[in-house]
N, C-alpha and C positions, 0 to 999 in steps of 0.2 A: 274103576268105580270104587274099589276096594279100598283101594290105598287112598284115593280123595277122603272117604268116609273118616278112616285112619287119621288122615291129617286132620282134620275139621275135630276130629275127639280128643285131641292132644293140643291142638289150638286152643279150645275151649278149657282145658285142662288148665293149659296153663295161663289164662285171663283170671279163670278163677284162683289159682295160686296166686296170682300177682295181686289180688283186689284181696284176698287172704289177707298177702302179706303188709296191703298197705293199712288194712283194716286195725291190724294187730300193730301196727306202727303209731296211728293216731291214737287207741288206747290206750297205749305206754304212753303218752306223753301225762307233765303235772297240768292236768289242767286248772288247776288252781292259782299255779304260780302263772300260766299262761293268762287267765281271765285277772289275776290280780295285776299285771303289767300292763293289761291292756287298760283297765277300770284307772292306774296309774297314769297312764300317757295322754289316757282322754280329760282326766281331770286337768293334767298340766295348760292342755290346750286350752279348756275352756278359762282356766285362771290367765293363762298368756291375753287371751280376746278380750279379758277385763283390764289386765294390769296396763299394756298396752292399748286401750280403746282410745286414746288421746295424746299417742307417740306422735305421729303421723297424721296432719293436717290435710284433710281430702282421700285421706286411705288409710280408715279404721283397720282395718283388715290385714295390714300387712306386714305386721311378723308371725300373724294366726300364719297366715298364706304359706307365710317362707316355713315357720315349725311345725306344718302339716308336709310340705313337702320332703322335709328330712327323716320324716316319721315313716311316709313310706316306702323311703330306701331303705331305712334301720330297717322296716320290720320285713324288706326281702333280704337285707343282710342275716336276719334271725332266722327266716325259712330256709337259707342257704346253710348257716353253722348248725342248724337243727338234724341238717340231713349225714355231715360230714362227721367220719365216725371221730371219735378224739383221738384214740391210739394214731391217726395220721398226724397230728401233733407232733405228738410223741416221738415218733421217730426220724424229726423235722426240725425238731428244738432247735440247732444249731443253726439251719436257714431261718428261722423264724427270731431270733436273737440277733443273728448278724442282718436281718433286711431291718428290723427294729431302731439298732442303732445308727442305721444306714441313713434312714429316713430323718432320723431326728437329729444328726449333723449336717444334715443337708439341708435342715432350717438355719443352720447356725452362719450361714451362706450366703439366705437369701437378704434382700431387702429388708430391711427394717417396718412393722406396720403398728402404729399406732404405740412407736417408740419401744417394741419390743417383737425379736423374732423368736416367734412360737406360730407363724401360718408358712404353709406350701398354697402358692396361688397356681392354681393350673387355666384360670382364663372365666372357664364355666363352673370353677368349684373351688373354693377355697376351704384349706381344711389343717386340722389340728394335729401332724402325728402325734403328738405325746398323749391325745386323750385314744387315739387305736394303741400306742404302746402301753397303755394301760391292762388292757386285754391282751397283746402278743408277749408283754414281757412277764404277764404269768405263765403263760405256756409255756415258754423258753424254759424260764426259772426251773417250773413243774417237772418237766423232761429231762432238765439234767439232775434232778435231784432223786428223781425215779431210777435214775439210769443207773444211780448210785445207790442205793435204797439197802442194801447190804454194807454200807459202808461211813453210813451216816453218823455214826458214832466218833469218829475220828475228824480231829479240830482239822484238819487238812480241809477234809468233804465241804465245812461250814467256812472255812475262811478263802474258801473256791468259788465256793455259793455266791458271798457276800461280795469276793473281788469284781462276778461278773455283773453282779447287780447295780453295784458302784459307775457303772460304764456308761448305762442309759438315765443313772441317775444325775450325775455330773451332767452331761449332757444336756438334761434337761434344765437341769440348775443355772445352765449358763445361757438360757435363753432371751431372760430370765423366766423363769415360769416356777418358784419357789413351789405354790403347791402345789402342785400336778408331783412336783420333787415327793412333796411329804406323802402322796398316795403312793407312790412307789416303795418307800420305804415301809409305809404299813404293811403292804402289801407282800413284800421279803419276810417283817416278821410272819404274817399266816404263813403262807406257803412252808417254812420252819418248823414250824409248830405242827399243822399239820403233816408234816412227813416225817415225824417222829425226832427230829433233833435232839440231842439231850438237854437239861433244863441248864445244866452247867452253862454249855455254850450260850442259850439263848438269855441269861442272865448278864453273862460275860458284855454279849451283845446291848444289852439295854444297858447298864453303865457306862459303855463306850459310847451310845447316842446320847447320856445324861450329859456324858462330860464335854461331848462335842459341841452340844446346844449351849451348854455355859462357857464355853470359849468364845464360841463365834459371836454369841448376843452378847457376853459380859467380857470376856480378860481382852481376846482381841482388840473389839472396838476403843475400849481405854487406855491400851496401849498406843491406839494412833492404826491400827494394822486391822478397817473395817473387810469384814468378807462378805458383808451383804453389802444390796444398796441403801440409801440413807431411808428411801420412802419403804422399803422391807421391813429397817429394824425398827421405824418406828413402827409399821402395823402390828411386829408382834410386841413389842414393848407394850404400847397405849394401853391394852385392851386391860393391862394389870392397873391402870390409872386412864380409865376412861375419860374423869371430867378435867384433866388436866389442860387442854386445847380446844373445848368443843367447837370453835371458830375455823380450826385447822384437823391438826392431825386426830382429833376424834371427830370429828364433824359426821362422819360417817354412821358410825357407829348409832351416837346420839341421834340422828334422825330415825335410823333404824328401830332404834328402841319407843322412838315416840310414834311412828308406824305401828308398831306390834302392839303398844297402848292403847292406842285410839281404837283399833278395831274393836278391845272390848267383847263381848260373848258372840254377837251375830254379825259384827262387821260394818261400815261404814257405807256401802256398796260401789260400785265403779265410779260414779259421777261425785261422790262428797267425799272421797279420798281423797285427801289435799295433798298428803306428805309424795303421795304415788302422782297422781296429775299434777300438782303442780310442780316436778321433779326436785320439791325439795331433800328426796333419797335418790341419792346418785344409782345408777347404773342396779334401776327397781327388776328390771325385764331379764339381768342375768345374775350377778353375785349375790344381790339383796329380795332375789325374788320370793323368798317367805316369806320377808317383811311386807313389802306389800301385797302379796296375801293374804297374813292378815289382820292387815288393813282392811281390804275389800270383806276378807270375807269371814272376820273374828276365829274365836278362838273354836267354834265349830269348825271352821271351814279347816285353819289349821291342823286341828285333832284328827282330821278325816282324814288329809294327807299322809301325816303320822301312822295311823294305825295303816293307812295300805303299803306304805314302806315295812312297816313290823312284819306285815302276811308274807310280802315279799323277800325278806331277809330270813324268815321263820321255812318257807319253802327250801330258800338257797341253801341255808344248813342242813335240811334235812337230805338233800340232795349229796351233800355232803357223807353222811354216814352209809350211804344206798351205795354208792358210784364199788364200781365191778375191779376196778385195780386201784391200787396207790397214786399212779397219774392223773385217772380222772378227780380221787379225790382230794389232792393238792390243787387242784387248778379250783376246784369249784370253792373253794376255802379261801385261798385266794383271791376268785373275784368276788365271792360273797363278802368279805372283811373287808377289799377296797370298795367296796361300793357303801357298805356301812360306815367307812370311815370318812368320807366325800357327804355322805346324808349328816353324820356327827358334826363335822367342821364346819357346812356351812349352815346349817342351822342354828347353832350354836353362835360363830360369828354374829348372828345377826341380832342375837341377843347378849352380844357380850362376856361369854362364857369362854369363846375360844377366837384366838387373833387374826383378820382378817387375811385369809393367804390367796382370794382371788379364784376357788376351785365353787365350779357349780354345782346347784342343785339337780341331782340327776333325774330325767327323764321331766321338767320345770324350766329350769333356765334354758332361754332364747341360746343357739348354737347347734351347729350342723353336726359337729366333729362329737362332740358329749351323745346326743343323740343316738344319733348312729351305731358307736361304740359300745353303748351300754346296750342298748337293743340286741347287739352280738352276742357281748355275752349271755347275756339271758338265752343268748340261742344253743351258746357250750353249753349252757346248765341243762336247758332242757335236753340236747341230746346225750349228755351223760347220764339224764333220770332214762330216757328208752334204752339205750343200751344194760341200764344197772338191770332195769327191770326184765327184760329179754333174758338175761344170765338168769335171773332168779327161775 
């Protein structure tokens, strides 16, 4: 009877620790940054059910359908990286580098879809590695750079960094999938930056992308010797001579812009969007999805989207100065910059500020693989805010 009692007081002992422990787990989280992702995800949806309400004849509903179902794998994708400590990262980099690059050659394999391989078709799911190697190739990155972190100072560390970085980026390059290319490479610079690089190197580093980007778009091509493709160089060229084609190779652009016009302060709404229903903007649902935006829903609707990305970029940095070692806060630096630089490009694109490179609006444009991906991360950030916070 004794010892029953015994058990039952130590049973209970520890239900209570464990309800403790989870209590004090849900506290540490940013709920800010959590309620802002979500207040993000849900606007996108409801902007998707407008932009889309006249895709699909007899089924309003059905990219809402499909980008609610991607929403909630992402966000057990996020409950899952929420729980996973980061230092397992860490000590992983090399598997999570080499499955990275694994995956994204082994698009370069597959069939061709919709004249370019950048999908893995598994039957029931079709999917994007290079928007999840967005997220694994910071980690990788992050981890060998920590691993080094005494040693960072020496051009060796950086032109090691850079060679393995080069690996998933090329790779990508030849998908073709140019901008998915350029988030990578932004993405090398943070991680850089933040893990203390000297300014030397990373100066070194930006001249060597100045001079590369003037090759490839300028000396190259005029030599006869293009390293893009033809429809690449014009997208980034145009955008410096927008009206030059607007029948062709600006076409895009120009409706774009007379999208984001017409909306005007409060928007046009779903059914008098012309530029958006009557698909005079190509491809409204994913690369030009601000545009018709707004369109539907003016420059309120826009503004709104805007500042919940600022909250949410504003969280991820701070997240940034909090994180408990050097690893977690290279990673969160990392995917907070690529994510800001993904919001930068294609909003931008769509107003004509910066050249159309085909990367979506994140947690907005129609797509399982973006989705998903970013959803995760935001699940690294928030589990490196409860671990920073537990340290403290």
């Amino acid at each position: 009877m004794v010892d029953y009692v015994s058990n039952s007081r130590a049973a209970a002992r520890a239900r209570r620790r464990e309800a403790a422990e989870v209590a004090s787990f849900v506290r540490r989280l940013d709920w800010i940054l959590l309620g802002s992702v979500a207040a993000l995800v849900g606007y996108g949806l409801w902007a998707i059910a407008g932009i889309t309400h006249h895709d699909v004849p007899g089924n309003q509903g059905y990219y809402l359908t499909r980008q609610s179902v991607y929403v909630v794998i992402g966000v057990l994708g996020l409950l899952i990286a929420t729980l996973i400590d980061p230092d397992l990262y860490r000590t992983r980099w090399r598997v999570i580098f080499g499955g990275t690059s694994f995956l994204i050659a082994i698009v370069l394999l597959a069939g061709p879809i919709r004249g370019s391989k950048r999908w893995l078709d598994l039957g029931f799911f079709r999917f994007q590695p290079s928007e999840f190697g967005k997220v694994l190739f910071v980690l990788a990155l992050a981890g060998f750079l920590a691993e080094r972190s005494r040693r960072l100072h020496e051009v060796r560390t950086t032109l090691t960094a850079i060679g393995l970085a080069s690996i998933p980026i090329f790779l990508v390059f030849l998908q073709p999938d140019f901008g998915s290319a350029l988030v990578y490479c932004a993405a090398v610079g943070a991680v850089l930056f933040v893990a203390g690089t000297p300014w030397t190197h990373i100066a070194a580093l930006a001249a060597g992308a100045v001079a590369l980007t003037v090759l490839v778009l300028g000396a190259l091509p005029a030599a006869g010797v293009p390293i893009l493709k033809d429809y690449q160089q014009k997208r980034l060229t145009s955008f410096l001579n927008p009206d030059q084609d607007p029948g062709g190779t600006t076409y895009n652009i120009t409706q774009s812009k007379n999208a984001i016009g017409a909306g005007q302060l409060r928007g046009r709404g779903v059914d008098n969007a012309t530029q958006t229903t009557l698909n005079f903007l190509p491809e409204h649902h994913t690369d030009f999805v601000f545009a018709s935006l707004a369109e539907e829903r003016g420059f309120v609707g826009a503004s709104l989207l805007l500042m919940l990305y600022l909250l949410v970029v504003w969280r991820g940095l701070r997240i940034v100065t909090l994180a408990r070692d050097p690893f977690s806060a290279i990673v969160a630096g990392g995917l907070v910059f690529a994510l800001l630089f993904q919001i930068f490009v294609n909003v931008g694109m769509t107003m004509g500020i910066a050249p159309i490179t085909g990367i979506p609006l994140p947690f907005v444009s129609v797509g399982g693989s973006s989705m998903i991906a970013n959803l995760i991360a935001i699940g690294i950030l928030l589990s490196i805010h409860v671990r920073a916070r537990a340290r403290r």
